[in-house]
C-alpha positions in Angstrom: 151.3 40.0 329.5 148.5 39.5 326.9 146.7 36.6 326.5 147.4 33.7 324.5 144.8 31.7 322.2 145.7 27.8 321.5 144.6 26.9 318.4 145.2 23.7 316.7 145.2 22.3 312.7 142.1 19.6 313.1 141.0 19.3 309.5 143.2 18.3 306.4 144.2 21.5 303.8 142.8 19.7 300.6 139.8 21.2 298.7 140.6 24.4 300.7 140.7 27.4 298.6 144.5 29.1 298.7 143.3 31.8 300.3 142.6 29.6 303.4 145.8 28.0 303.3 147.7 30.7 303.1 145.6 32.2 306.2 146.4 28.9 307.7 150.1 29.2 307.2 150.2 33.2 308.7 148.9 31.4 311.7 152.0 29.2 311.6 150.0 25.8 311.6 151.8 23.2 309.2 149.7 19.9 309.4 146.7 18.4 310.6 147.2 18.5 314.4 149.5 20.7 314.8 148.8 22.9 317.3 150.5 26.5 317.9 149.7 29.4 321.1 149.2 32.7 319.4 148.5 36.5 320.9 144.6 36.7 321.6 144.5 40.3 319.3 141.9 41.2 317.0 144.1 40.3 314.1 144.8 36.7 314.9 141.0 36.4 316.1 140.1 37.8 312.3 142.1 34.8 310.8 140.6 32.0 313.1 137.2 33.2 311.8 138.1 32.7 308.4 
């Protein structure tokens, strides 16, 4: 069983470039506070760094 990462939506998706949002939706977030558990893989890490 790999590891799971919590991440969570804290700030709002306007002035954010579209690149960003779309990151933001392949992480499966939706709105500010949402919150999603995602694989801990070097793929998923690469989007929360961006």
């Amino acid at each position: 069983m790999s590891k799971m990462l919590k991440v969570t939506l804290v700030r709002s998706l306007i002035g954010v470039t579209a690149k960003h949002r779309s990151t933001i939706r392949g992480l499966g977030l939706r709105h500010t506070g949402h919150c999603v558990e995602l694989a801990d893989t070097p793929e998923v890490r690469g989007m929360i760094r961006k």
